[in-house]
FILUMVEX-62900 format. One record per atom (N, C-alpha, C): residue number from 0; atom name; z, y, x. Coordinates in Angstrom, 2 decimals. Last residue first. Example, Ala and Ser with C-alpha at 12.3 -4.5 7.8 and 13.67 -1.06 7.14 Angstrom:
REM FILUMVEX-62900
{rec 1; 'N'; {7.08; -2.25; 12.85}} {rec 1; 'CA'; {7.14; -1.06; 13.67}} {rec 1; 'C'; {7.87; 0.03; 12.90}} {rec 0; 'N'; {7.80; -5.69; 13.19}} {rec 0; 'CA'; {7.80; -4.50; 12.30}} {rec 0; 'C'; {7.80; -3.30; 13.20}} 
REM end
This chain:
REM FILUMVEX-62900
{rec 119; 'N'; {6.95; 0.28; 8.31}} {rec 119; 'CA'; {8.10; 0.11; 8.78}} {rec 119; 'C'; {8.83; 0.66; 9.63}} {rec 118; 'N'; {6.61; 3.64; 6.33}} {rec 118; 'CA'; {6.01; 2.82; 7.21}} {rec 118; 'C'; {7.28; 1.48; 7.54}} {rec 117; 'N'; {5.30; 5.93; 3.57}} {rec 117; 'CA'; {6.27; 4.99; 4.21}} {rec 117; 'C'; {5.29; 4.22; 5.02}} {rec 116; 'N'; {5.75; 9.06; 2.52}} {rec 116; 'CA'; {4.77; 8.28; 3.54}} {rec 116; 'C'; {5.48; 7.43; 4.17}} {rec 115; 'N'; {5.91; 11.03; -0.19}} {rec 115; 'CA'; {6.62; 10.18; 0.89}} {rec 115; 'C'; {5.71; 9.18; 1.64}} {rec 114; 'N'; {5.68; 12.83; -2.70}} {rec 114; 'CA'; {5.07; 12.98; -1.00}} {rec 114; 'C'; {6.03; 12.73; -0.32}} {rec 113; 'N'; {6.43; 11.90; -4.96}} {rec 113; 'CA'; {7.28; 12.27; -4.52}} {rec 113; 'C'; {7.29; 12.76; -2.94}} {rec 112; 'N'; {3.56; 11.13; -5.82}} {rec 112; 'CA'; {4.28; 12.23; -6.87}} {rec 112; 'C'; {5.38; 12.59; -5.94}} {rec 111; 'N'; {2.98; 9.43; -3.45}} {rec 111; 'CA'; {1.80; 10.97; -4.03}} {rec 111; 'C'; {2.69; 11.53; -4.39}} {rec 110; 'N'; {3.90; 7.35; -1.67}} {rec 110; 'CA'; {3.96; 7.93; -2.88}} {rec 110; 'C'; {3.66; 9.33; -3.00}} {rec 109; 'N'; {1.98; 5.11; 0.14}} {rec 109; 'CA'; {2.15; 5.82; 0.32}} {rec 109; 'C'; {2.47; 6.55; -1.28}} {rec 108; 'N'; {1.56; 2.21; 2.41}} {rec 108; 'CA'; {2.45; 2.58; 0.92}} {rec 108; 'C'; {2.45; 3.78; 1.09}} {rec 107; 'N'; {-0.46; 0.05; 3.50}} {rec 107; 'CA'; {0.54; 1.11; 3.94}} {rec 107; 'C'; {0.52; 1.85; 2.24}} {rec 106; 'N'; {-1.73; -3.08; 3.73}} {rec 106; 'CA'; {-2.20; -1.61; 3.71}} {rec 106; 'C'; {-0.94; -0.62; 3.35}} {rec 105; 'N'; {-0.08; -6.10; 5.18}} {rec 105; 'CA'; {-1.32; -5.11; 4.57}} {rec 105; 'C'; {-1.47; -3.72; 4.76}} {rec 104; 'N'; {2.26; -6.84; 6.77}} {rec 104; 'CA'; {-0.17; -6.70; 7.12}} {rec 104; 'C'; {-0.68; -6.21; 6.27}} {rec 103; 'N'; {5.15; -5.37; 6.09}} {rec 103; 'CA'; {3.39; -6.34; 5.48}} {rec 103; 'C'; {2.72; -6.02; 6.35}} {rec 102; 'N'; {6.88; -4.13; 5.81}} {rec 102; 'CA'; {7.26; -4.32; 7.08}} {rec 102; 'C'; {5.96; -5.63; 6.62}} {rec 101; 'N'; {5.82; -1.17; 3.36}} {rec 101; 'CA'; {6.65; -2.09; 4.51}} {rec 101; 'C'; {6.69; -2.02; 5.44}} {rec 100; 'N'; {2.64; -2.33; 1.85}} {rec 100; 'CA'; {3.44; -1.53; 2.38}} {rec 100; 'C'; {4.98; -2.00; 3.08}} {rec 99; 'N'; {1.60; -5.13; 0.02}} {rec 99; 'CA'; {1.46; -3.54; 1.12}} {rec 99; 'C'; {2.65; -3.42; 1.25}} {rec 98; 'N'; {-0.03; -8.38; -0.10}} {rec 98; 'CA'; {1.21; -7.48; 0.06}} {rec 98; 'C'; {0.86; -5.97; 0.74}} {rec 97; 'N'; {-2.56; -8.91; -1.11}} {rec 97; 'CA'; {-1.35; -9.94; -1.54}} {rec 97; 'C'; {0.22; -9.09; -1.10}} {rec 96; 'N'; {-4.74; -6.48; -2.19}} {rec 96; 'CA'; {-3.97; -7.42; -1.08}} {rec 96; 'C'; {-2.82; -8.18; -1.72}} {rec 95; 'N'; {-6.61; -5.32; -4.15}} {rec 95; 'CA'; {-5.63; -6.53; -4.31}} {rec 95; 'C'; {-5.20; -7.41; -3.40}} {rec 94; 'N'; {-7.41; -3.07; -2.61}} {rec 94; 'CA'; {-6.67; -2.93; -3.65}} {rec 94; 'C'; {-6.36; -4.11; -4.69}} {rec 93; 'N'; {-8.58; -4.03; -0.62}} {rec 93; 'CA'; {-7.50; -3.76; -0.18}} {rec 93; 'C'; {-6.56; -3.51; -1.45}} {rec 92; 'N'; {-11.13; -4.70; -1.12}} {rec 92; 'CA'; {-10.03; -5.64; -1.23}} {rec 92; 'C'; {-8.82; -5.05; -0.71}} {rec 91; 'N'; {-12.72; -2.18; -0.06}} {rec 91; 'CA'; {-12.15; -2.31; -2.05}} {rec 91; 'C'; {-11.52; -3.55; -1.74}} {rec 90; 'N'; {-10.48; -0.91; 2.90}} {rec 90; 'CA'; {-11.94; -1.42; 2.19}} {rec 90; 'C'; {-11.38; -1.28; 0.70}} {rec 89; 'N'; {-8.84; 0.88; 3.38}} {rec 89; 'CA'; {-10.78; 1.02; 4.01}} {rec 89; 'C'; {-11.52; 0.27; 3.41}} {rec 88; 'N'; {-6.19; 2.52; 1.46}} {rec 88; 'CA'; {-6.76; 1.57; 1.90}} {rec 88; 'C'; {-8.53; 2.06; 2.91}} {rec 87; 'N'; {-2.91; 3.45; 1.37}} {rec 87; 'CA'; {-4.25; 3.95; 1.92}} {rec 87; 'C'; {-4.67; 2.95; 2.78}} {rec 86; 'N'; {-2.03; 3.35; -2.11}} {rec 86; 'CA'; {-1.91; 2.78; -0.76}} {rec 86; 'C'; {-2.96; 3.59; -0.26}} {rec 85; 'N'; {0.31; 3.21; -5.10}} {rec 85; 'CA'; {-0.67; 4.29; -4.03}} {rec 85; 'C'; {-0.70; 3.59; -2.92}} {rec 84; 'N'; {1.45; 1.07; -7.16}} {rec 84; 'CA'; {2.02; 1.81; -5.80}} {rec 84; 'C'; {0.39; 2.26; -5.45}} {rec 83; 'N'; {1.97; -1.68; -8.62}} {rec 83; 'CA'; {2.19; -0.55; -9.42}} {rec 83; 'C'; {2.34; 0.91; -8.12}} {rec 82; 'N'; {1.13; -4.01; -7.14}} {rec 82; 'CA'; {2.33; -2.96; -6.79}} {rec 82; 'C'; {2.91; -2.39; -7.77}} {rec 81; 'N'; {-1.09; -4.75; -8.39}} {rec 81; 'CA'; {-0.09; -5.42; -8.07}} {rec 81; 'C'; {1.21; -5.09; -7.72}} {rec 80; 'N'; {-2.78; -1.98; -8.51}} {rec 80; 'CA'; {-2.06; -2.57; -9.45}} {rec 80; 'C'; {-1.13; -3.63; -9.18}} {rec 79; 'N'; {-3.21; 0.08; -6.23}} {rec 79; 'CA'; {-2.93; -1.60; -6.02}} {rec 79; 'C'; {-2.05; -1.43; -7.18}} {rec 78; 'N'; {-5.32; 2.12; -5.68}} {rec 78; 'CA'; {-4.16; 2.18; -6.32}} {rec 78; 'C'; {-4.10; 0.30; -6.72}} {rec 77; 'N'; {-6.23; 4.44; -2.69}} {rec 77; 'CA'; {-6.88; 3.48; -3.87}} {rec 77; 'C'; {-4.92; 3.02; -4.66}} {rec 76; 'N'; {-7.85; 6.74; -0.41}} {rec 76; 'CA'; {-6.35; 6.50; -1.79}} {rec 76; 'C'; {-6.86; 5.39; -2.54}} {rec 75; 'N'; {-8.70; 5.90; 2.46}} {rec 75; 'CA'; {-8.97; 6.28; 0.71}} {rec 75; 'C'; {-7.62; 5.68; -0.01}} {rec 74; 'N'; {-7.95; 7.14; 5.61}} {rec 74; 'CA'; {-8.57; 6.39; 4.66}} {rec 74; 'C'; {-8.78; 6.95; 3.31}} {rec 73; 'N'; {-5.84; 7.23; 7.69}} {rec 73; 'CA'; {-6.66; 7.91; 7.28}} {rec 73; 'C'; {-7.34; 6.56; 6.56}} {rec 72; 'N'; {-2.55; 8.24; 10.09}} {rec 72; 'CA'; {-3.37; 7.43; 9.03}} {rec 72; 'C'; {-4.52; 7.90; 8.27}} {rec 71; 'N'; {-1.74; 9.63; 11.86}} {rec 71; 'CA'; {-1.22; 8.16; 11.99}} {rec 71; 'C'; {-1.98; 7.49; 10.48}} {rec 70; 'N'; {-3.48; 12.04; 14.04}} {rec 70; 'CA'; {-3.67; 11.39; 13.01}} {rec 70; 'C'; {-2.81; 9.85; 13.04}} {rec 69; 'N'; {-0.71; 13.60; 16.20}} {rec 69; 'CA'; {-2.01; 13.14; 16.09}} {rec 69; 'C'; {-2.31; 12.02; 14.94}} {rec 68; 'N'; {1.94; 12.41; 18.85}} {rec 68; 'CA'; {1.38; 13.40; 18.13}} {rec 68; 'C'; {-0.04; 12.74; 17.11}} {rec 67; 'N'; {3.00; 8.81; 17.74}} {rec 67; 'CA'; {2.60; 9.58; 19.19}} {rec 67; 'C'; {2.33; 11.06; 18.04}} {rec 66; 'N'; {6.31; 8.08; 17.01}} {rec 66; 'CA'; {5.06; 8.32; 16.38}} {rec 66; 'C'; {4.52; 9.25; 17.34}} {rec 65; 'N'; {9.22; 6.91; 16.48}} {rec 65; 'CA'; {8.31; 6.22; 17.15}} {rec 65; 'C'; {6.74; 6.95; 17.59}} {rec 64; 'N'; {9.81; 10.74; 18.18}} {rec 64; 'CA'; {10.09; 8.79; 18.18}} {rec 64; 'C'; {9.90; 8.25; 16.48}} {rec 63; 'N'; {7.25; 12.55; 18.25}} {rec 63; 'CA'; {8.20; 12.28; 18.31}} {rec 63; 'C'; {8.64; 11.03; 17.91}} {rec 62; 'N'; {4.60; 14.99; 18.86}} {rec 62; 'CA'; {5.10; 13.78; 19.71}} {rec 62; 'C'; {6.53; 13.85; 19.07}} {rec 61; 'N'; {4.14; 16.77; 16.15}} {rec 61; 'CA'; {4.04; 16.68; 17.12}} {rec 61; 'C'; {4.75; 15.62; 17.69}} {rec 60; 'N'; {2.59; 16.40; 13.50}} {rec 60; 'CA'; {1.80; 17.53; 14.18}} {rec 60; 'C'; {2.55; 17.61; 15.53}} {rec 59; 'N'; {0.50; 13.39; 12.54}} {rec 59; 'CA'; {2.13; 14.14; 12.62}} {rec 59; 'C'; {2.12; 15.12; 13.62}} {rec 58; 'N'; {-1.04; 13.50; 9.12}} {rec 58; 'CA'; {-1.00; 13.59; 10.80}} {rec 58; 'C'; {0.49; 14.28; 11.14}} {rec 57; 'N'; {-3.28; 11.81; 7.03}} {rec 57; 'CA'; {-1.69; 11.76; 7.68}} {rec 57; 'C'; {-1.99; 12.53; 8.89}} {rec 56; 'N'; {-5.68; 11.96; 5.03}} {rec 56; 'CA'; {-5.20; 11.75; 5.97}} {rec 56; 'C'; {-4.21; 11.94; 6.31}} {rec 55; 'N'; {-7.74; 10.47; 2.34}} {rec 55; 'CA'; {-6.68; 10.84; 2.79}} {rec 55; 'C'; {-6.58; 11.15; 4.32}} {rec 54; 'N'; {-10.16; 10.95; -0.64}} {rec 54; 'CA'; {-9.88; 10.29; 1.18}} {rec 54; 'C'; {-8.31; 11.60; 1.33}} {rec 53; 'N'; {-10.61; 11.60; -3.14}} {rec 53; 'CA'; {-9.37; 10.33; -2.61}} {rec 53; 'C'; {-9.31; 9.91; -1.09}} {rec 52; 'N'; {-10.60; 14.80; -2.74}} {rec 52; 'CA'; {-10.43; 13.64; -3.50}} {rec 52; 'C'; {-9.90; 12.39; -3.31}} {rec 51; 'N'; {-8.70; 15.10; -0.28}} {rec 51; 'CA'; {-9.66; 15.98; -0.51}} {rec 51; 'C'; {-10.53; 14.40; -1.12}} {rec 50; 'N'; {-5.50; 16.18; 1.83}} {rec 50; 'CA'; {-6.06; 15.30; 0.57}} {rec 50; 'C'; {-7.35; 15.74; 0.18}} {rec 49; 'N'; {-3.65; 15.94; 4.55}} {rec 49; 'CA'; {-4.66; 16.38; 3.71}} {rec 49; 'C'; {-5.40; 15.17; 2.37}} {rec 48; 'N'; {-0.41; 15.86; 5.57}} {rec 48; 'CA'; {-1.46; 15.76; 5.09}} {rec 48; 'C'; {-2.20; 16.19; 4.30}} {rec 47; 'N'; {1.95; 15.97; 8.29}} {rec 47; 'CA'; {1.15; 17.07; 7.32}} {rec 47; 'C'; {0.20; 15.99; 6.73}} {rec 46; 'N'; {5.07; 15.36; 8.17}} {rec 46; 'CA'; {4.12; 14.89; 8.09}} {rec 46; 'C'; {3.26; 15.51; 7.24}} {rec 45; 'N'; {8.86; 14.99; 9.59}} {rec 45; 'CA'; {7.77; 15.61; 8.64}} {rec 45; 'C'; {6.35; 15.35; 9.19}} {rec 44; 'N'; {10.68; 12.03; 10.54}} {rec 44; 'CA'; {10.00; 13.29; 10.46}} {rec 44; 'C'; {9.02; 13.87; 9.19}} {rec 43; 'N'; {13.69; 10.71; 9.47}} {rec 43; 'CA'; {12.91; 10.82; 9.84}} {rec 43; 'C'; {11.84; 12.32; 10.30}} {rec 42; 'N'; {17.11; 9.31; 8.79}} {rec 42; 'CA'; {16.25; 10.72; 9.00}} {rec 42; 'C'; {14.97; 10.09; 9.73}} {rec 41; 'N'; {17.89; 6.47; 7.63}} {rec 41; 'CA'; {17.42; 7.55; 8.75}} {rec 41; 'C'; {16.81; 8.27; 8.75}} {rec 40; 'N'; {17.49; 5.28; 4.69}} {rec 40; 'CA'; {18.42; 6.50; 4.95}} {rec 40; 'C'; {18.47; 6.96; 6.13}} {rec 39; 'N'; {15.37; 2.96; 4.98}} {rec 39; 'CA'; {15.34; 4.61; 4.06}} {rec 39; 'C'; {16.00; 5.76; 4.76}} {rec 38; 'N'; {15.13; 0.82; 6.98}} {rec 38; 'CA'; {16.45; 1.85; 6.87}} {rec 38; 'C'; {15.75; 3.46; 6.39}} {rec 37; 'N'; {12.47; -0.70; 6.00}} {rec 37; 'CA'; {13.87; -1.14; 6.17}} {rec 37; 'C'; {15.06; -0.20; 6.56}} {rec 36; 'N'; {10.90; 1.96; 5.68}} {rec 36; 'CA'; {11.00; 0.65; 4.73}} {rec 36; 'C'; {12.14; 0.26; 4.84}} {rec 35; 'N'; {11.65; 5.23; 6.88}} {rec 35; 'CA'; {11.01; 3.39; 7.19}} {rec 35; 'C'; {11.63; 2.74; 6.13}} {rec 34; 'N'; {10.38; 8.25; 5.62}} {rec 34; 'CA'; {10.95; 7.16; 5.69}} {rec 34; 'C'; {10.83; 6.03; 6.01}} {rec 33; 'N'; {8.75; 11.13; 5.64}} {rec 33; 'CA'; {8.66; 9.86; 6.17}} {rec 33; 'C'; {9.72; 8.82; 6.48}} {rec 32; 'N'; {7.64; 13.78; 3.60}} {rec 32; 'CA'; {8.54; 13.39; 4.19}} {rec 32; 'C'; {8.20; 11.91; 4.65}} {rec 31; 'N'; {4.87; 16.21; 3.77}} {rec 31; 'CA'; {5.39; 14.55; 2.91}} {rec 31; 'C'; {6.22; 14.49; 3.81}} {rec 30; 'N'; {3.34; 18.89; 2.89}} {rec 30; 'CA'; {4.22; 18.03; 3.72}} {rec 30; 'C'; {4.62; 17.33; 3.16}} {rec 29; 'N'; {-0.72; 19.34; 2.49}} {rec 29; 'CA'; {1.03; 19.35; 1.75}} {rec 29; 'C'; {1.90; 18.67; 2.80}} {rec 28; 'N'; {-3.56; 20.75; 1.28}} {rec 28; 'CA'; {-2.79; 20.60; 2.13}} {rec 28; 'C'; {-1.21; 20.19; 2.02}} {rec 27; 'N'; {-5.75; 18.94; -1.64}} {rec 27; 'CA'; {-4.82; 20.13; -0.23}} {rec 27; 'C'; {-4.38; 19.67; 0.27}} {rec 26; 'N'; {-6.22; 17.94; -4.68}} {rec 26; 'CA'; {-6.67; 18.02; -3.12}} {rec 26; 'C'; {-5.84; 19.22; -2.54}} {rec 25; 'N'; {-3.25; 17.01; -6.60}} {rec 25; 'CA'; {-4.95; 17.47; -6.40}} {rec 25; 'C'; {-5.25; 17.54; -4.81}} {rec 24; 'N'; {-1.90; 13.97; -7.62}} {rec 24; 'CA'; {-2.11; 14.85; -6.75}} {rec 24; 'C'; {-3.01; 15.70; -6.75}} {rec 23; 'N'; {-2.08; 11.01; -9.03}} {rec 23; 'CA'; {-0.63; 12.67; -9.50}} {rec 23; 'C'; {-0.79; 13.73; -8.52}} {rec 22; 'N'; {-5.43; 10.22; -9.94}} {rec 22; 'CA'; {-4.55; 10.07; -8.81}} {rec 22; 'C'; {-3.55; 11.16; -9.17}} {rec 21; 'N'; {-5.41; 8.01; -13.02}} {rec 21; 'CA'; {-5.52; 9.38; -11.92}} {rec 21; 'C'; {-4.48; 9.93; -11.07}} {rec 20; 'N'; {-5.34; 4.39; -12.46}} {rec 20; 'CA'; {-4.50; 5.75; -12.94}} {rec 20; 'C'; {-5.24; 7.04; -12.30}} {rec 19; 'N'; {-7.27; 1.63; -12.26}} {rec 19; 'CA'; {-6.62; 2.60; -11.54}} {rec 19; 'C'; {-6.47; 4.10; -12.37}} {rec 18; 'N'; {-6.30; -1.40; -14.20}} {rec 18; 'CA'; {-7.42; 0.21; -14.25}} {rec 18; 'C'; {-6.68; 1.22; -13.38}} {rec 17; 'N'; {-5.22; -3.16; -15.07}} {rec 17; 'CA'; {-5.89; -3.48; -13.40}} {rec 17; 'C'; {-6.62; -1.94; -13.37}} {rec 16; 'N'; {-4.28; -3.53; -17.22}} {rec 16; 'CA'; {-2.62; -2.63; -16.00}} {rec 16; 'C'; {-4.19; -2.59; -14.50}} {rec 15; 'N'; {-6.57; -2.07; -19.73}} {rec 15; 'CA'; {-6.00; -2.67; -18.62}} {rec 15; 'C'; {-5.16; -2.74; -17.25}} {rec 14; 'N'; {-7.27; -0.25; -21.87}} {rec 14; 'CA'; {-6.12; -0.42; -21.46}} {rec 14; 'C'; {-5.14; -1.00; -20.35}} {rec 13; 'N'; {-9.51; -0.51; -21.45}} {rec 13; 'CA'; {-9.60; 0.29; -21.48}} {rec 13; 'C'; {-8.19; 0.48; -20.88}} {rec 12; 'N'; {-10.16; -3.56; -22.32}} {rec 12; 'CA'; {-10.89; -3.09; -21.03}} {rec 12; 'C'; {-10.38; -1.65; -20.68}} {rec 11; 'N'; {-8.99; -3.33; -25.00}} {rec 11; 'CA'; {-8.71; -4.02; -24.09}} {rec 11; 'C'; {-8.99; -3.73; -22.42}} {rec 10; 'N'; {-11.57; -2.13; -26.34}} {rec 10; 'CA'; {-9.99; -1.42; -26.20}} {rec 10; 'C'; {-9.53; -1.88; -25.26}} {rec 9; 'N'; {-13.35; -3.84; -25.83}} {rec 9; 'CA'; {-13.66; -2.79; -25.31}} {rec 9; 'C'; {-12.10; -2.20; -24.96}} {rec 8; 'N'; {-12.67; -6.42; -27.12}} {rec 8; 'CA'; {-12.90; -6.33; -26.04}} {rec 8; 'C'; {-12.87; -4.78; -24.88}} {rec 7; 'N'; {-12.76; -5.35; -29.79}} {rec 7; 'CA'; {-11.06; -5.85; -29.52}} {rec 7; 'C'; {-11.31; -5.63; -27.85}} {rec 6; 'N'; {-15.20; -4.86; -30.07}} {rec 6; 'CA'; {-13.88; -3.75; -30.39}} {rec 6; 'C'; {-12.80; -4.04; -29.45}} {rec 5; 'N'; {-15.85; -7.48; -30.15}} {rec 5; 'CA'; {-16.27; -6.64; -29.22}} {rec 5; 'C'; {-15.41; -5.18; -29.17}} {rec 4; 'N'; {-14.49; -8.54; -32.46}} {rec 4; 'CA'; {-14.50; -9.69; -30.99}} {rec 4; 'C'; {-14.96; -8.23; -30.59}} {rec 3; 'N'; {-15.60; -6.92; -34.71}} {rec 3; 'CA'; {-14.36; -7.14; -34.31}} {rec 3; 'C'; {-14.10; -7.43; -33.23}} {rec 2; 'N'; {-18.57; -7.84; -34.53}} {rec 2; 'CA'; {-18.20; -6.02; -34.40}} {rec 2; 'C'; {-16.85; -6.09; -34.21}} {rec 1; 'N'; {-18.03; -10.68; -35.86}} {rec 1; 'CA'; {-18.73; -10.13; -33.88}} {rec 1; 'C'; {-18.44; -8.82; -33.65}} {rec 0; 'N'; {-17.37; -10.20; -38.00}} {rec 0; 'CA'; {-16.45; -10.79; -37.06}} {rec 0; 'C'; {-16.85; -10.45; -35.62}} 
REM end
């Protein structure tokens, strides 16, 4: 019965929604498009970033509205199961903030598979 209870435990641990996914990206260089949270459908700008395992960075390569030229984000990819969503977080509580991305205090939403970089 105890070789059962611990089986059951292990699988379990394995399967868990709290287990961060591999990240859908490899390292490089790539353009991500930039949409605001509350009006998707305005055009926005383009946005270079780098990837180089899970540190991230954003940069928008030149002065335009809202966004000065120059790095708008940097950190570590981490993956907020609460979301089911990619964020770029600084610390390890960031990957159970109570809210990202948006128009939140928390940590900024960012989708890998469809390289979109949302802000409000």
């Amino acid at each position: 019965m105890t070789q059962i209870a611990l089986l059951a435990a292990v699988l379990a641990a394995g399967c868990s929604p709290e287990s961060e996914p591999s990240l859908p990206i490899a390292s490089g260089h790539y353009v991500f498009q930039h949409p605001f949270a509350e009006q998707p459908s305005i055009p926005s700008i383009r946005l270079n970033v780098t990837i180089s395992g899970t540190h991230i960075v954003v940069v928008n390569p030149r002065a335009s509205d809202p966004f000065p030229a120059g790095i708008l984000a940097e950190g570590e990819l981490m993956w907020h199961a609460g979301s089911g969503q990619w964020i770029i977080g600084d610390k390890s509580a960031d990957r159970s903030a109570r809210e990202v991305g948006g128009c939140s205090d928390g940590p900024e939403v960012i989708d890998l598979a469809d390289k979109v970089y949302w802000t409000c």
